[in-house]
Backbone as CSV, one residue per row, in Angstrom:
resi,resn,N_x,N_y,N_z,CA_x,CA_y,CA_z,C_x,C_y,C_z
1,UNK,2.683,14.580,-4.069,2.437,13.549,-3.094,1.750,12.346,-3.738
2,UNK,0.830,12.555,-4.718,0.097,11.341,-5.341,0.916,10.517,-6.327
3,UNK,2.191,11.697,-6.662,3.026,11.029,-7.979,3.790,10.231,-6.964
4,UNK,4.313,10.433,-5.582,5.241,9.900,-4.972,4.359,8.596,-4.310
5,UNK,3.355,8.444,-3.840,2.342,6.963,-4.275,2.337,6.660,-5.217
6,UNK,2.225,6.854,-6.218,2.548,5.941,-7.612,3.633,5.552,-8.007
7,UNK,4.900,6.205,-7.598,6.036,6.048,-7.607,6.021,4.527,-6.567
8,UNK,5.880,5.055,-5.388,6.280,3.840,-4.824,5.278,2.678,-4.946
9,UNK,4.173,2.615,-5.557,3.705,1.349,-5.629,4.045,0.922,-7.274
10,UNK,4.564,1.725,-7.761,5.648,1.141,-9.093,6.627,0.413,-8.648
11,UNK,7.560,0.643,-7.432,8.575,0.456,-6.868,8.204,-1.257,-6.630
12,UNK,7.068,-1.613,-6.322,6.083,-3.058,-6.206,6.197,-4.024,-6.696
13,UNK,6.163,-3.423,-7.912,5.606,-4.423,-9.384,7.067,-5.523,-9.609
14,UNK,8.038,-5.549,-9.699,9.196,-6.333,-9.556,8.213,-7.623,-8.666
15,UNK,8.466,-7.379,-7.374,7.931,-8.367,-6.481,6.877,-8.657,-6.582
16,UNK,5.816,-8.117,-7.359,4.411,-8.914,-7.384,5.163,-9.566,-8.663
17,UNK,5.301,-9.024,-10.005,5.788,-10.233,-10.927,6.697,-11.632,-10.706
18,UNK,7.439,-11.710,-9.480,8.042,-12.415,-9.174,7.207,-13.289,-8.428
19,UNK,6.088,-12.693,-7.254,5.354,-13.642,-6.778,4.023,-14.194,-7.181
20,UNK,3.521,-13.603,-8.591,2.891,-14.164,-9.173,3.225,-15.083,-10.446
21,UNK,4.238,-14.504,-11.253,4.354,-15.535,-12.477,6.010,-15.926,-12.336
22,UNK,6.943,-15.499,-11.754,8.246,-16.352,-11.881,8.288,-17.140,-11.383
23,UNK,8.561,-17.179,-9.625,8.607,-18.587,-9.211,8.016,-18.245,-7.489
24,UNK,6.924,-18.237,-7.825,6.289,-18.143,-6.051,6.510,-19.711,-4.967
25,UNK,7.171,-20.589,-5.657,7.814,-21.103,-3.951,8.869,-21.799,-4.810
26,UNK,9.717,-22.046,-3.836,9.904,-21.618,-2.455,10.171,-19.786,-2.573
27,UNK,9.879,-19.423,-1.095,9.879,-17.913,-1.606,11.275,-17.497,-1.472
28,UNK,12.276,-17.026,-2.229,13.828,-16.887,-2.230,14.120,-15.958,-2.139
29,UNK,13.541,-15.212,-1.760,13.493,-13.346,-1.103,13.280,-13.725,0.398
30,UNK,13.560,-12.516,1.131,14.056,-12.510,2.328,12.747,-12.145,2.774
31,UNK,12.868,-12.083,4.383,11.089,-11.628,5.426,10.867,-10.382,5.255
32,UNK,12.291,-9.888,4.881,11.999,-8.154,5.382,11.637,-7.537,3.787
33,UNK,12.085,-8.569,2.700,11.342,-7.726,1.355,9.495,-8.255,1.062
34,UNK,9.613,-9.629,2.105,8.154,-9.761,2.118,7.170,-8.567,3.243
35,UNK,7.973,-8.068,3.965,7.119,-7.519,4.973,7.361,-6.024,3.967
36,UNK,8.533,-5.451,3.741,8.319,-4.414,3.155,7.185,-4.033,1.747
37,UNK,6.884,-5.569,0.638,6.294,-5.645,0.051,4.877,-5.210,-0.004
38,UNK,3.872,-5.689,1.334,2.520,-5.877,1.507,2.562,-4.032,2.604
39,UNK,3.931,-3.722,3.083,3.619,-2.756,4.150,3.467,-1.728,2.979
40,UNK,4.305,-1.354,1.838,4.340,-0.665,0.466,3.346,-0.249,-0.163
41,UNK,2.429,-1.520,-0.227,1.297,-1.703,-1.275,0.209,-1.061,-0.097
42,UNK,0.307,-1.271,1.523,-0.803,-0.705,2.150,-0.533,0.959,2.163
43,UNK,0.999,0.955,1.944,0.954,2.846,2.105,0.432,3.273,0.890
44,UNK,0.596,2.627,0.127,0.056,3.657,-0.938,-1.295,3.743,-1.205
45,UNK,-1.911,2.240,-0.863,-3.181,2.727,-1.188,-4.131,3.432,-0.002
46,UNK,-3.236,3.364,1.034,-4.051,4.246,2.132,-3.695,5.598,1.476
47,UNK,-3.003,6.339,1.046,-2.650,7.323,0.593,-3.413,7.676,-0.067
48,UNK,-3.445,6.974,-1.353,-4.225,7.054,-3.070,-5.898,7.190,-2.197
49,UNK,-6.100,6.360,-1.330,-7.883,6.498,-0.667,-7.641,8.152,-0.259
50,UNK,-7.058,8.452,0.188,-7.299,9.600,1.068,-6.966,11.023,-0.064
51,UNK,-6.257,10.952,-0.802,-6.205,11.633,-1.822,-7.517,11.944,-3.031
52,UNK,-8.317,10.236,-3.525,-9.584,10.778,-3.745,-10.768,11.062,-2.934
53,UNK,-10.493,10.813,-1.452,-11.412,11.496,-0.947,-11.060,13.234,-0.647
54,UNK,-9.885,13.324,-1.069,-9.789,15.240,-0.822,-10.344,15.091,-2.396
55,UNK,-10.226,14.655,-3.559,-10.931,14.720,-4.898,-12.299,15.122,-4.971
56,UNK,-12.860,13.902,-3.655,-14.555,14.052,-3.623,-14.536,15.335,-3.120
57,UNK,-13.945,15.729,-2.130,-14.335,17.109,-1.326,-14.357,18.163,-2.418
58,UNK,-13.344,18.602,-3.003,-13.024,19.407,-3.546,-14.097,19.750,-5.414
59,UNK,-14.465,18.069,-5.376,-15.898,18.563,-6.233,-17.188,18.695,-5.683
60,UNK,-17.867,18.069,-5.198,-18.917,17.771,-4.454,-19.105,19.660,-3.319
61,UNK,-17.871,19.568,-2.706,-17.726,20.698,-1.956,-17.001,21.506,-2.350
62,UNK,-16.876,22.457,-3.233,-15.761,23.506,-4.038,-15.911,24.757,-2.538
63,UNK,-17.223,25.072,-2.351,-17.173,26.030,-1.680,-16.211,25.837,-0.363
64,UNK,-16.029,24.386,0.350,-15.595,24.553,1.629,-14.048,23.890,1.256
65,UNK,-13.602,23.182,-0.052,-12.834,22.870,-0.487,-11.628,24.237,-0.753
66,UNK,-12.264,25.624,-0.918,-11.537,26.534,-1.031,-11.324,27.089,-0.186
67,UNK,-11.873,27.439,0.508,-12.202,28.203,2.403,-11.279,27.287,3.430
68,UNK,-11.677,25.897,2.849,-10.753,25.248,4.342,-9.927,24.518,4.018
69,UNK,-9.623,24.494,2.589,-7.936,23.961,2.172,-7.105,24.981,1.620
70,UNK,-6.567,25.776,2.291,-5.799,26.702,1.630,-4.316,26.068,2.005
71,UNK,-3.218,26.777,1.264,-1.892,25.766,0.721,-1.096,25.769,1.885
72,UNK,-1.626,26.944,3.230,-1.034,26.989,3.946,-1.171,25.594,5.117
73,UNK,-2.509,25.189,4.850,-2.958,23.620,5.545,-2.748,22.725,4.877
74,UNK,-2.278,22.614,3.029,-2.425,21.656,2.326,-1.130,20.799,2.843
75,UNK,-0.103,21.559,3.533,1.282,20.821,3.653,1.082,20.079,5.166
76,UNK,0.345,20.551,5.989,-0.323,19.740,7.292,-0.636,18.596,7.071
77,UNK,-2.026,18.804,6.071,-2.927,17.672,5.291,-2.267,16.149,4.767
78,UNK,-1.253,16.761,3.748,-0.579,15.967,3.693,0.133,15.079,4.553
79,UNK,0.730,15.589,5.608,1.991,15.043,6.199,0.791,14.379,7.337
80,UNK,-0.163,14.779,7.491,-0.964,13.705,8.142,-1.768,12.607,7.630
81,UNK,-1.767,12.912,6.234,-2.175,11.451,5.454,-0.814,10.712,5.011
82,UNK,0.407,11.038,5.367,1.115,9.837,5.206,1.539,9.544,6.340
83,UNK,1.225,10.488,7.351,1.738,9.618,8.825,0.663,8.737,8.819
84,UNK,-0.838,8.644,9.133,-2.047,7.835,8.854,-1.776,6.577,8.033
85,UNK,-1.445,6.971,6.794,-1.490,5.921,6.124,0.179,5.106,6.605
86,UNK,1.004,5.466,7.109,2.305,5.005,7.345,1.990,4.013,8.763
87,UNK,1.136,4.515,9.728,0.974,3.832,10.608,-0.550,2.943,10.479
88,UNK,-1.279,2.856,9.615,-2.156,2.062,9.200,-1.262,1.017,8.319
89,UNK,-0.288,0.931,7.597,0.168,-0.148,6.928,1.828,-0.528,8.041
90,UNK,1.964,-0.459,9.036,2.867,-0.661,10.538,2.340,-2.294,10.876
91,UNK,0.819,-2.477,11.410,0.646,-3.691,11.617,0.571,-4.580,10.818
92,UNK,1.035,-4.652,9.572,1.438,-5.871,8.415,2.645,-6.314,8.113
93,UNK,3.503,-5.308,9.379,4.879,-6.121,9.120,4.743,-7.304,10.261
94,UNK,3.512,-7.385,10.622,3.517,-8.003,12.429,2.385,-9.496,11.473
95,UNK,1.796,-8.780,10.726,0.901,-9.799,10.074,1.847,-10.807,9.108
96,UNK,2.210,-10.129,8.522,3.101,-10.771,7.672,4.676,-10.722,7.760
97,UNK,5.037,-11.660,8.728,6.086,-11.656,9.726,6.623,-13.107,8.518
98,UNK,5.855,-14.043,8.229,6.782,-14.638,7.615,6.670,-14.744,6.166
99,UNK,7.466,-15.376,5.625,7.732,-15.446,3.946,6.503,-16.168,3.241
100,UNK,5.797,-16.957,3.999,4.904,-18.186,3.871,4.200,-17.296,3.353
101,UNK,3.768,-16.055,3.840,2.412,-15.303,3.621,3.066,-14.952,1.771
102,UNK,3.927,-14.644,1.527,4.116,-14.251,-0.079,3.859,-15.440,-0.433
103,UNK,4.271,-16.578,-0.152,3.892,-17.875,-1.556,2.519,-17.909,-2.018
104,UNK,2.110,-18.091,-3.067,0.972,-18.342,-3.424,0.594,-19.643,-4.262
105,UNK,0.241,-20.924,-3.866,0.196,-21.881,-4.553,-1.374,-22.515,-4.788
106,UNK,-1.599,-22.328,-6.315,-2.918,-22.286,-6.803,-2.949,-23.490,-7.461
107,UNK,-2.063,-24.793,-6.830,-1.601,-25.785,-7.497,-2.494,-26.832,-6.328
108,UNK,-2.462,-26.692,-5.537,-2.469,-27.682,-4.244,-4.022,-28.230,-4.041
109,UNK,-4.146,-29.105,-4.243,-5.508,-29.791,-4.299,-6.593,-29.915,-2.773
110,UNK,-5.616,-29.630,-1.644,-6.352,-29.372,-0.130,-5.817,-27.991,-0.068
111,UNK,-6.872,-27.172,0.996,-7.104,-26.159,1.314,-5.554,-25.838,2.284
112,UNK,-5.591,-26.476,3.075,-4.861,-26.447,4.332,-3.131,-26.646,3.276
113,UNK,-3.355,-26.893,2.236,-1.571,-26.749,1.690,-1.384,-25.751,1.128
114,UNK,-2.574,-25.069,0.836,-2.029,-23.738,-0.260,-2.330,-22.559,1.115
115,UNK,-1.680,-20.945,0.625,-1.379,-20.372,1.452,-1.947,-18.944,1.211
């Protein structure tokens, strides 16, 4: 499950290189690879959070880490930290509804032109 978060925020890196050093405007990618972009980057790291916090548990707490994660709950566990994290990164396709939100222009001398 943690390789398949890293997997997909590998899946990322294309579109951040593109919207940081190729050509961030005009943005020439579509709404739905900008909304899929930022919704991507929130699943995984809601994921990757919730994964080292079973890390912390499981050192900090070995004793209750063994008693109350057994493999028969670990597949529960899971599938409720990516529904969680799947519907925690849901309202950024609503946030970032348009393309505007990917440009990034670190060029623009007033506040109100860069984005």
């Amino acid at each position: 499950s943690l390789a398949a978060a890293d997997v997909l925020m590998l899946l990322t890196v294309p579109v951040t290189l593109y919207r940081y050093f190729w050509q961030y405007y005009p943005w020439a990618l579509s709404d739905a690879v900008c909304k899929l972009y930022f919704m991507a980057r929130q699943l995984c790291c809601a994921a990757i959070v919730a994964f080292t916090t079973e890390r912390y548990v499981a050192i900090c707490h070995p004793m209750w880490a063994v008693t109350g994660l057994r493999p028969a709950r670990m597949a529960y566990l899971l599938a409720l930290i990516w529904l969680l994290a799947l519907v925690s990164s849901a309202p950024l396709t609503v946030v970032y509804g348009q393309a505007s939100a990917c440009v990034l222009d670190y060029t623009s001398t007033r506040r109100e032109k860069s984005v």
